[in-house]
C-alpha positions, -999 to 999 in steps of 0.1 A, spaced: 719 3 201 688 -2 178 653 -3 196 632 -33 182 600 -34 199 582 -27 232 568 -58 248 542 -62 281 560 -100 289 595 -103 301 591 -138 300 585 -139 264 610 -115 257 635 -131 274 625 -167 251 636 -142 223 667 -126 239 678 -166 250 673 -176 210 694 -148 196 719 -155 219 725 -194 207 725 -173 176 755 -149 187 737 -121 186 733 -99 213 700 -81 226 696 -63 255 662 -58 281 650 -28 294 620 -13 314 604 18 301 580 17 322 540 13 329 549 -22 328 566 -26 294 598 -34 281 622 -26 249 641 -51 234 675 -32 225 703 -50 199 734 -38 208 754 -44 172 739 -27 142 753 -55 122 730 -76 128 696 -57 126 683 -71 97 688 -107 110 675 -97 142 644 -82 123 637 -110 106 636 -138 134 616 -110 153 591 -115 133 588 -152 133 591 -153 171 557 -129 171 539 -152 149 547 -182 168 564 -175 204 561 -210 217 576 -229 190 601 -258 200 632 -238 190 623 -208 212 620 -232 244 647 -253 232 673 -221 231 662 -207 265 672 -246 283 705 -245 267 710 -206 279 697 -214 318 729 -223 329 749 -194 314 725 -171 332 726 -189 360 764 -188 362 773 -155 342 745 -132 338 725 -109 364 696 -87 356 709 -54 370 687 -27 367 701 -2 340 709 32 351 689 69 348 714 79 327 722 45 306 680 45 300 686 82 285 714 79 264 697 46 249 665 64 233 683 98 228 709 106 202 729 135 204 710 164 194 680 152 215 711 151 247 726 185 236 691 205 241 684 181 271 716 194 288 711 235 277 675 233 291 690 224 320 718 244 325 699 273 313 675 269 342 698 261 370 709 295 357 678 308 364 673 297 398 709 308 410 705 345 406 704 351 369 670 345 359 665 378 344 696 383 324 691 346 306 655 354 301 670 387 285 694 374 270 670 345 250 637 355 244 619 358 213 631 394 196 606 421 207 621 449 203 637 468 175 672 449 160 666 418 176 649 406 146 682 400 133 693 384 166 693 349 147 695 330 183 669 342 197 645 327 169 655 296 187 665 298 220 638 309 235 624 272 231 652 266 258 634 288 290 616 272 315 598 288 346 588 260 368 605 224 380 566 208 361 577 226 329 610 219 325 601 184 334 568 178 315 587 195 288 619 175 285 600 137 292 583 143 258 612 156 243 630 124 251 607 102 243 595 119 208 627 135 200 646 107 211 627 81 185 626 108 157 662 112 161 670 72 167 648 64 134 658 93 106 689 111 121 698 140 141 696 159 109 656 155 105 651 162 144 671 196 140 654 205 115 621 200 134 636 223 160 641 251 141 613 251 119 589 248 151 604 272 174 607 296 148 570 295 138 557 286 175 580 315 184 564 337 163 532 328 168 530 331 202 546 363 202 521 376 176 492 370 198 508 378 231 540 390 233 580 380 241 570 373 275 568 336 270 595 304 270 596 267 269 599 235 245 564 229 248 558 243 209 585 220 196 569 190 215 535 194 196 554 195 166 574 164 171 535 152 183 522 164 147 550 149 130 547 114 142 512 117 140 512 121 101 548 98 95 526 70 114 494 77 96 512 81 58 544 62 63 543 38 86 574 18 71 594 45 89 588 34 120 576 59 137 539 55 155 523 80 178 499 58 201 463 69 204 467 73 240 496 95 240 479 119 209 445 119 229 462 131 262 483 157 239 455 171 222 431 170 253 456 191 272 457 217 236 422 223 243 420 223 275 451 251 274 430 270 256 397 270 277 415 273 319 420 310 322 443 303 355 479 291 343 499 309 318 499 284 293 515 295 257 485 280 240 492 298 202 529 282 207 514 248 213 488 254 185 511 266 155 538 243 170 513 213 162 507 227 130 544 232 119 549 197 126 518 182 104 533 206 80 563 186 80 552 151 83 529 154 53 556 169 34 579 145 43 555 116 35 546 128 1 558 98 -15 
């Protein structure tokens, strides 16, 4: 399934479902929330049709043809379709791709692990190297971007995984997002560990990345696709500072910092031309 736009109207979303259908061509509605909804086509095939009469609709939504279709389709719906409300899962897997899944699924395993009896061996196990030999430790360059401490973290950690991660991932392939995984848990790792020590854990550097990525990909090369709403970077780099100035939580602000950085790093990079 492709994503094609968010919308605040069902109504007018379903004028444009209703048209594509006397069309053939199926698209799919979905809440994401905070009262908006994705427009999802289910058959790649079609995506540069379904593009195009996008938008067309957008320019003019209440053109005769629109109206026209959704008439004709009021008795199919009426006799063959119900809006069921799509499942937790089904709304996952349709903005994640594999690799966004895969870590999804370790965070989580890896911390059930840790609340079961085993939180010190995993933590052991897959921190950042800090002692002598475990430089060459590859894994642990990496994993340590998979600990959480706290139901908040794990959570706060894994919604913005999903919905960054998930778009970078649906947009330019689960190559690109691995490689924005390694590249910022290496260096968030790092940095972290440079200022304060192994004793440390989370995808929270790898989020700012993906934050600083999109950021720049929006900014430089917007015909990717890829936007990072003001709202969304204001909160993110609100929350950087404010890391940064609370002396109460334990808050892995140089992870969050360098992690941000890596990912501008990469953006512009990959926006070069």
């Amino acid at each position: 399934m492709i994503k094609l736009i968010t919308l605040t109207q069902p109504r007018m979303a379903q004028a444009f479902i209703d048209y594509m259908a006397s069309r053939q061509v199926e698209i799919q509605m979905m809440p994401e929330g905070g009262g908006q909804f994705a427009l999802w086509l289910v058959d790649a095939q079609h995506q540069i049709e379904a593009e195009a009469e996008l938008k067309m609709f957008l320019d003019n939504p209440n053109q005769s043809k629109y109206q026209a279709a959704s008439w004709d389709m009021a008795e199919t719906r009426k006799n063959h379709f119900r809006y069921n409300s799509p499942s937790m899962l089904a709304m996952i897997k349709a903005k994640a791709g594999p690799f966004s899944l895969l870590i999804m699924a370790s965070c989580l395993i890896i911390f059930a692990l840790q609340q079961f009896g085993a939180g010190q061996p995993v933590f052991d196990a897959l921190h950042f190297p800090a002692f002598a030999g475990q430089e060459w430790q590859i894994w642990r360059w990496f994993s340590h971007a998979l600990l959480h401490f706290s139901v908040m973290h794990i959570a706060f950690n894994l919604l913005w995984w999903w919905q960054l991660g998930g778009d970078i991932e649906l947009r330019l392939g689960s190559g690109k997002l691995i490689k924005l995984f390694l590249f910022s848990a290496a260096l968030s790792g790092f940095g972290q560990f440079w200022v304060e020590g192994a004793n440390f854990g989370g995808l929270s550097g790898v989020v700012y990345a993906l934050v600083g990525y999109i950021w720049m990909l929006g900014y430089r090369a917007p015909s990717k696709g890829l936007i990072m709403p003001k709202p969304i970077l204001g909160f993110m780099l609100v929350w950087l500072v404010l890391g940064f100035m609370q002396p109460f939580m334990a808050i892995a602000n140089t992870a969050h910092l360098v992690g941000l950085l890596s990912g501008i790093a990469l953006g512009l990079w990959d926006s070069r031309k």
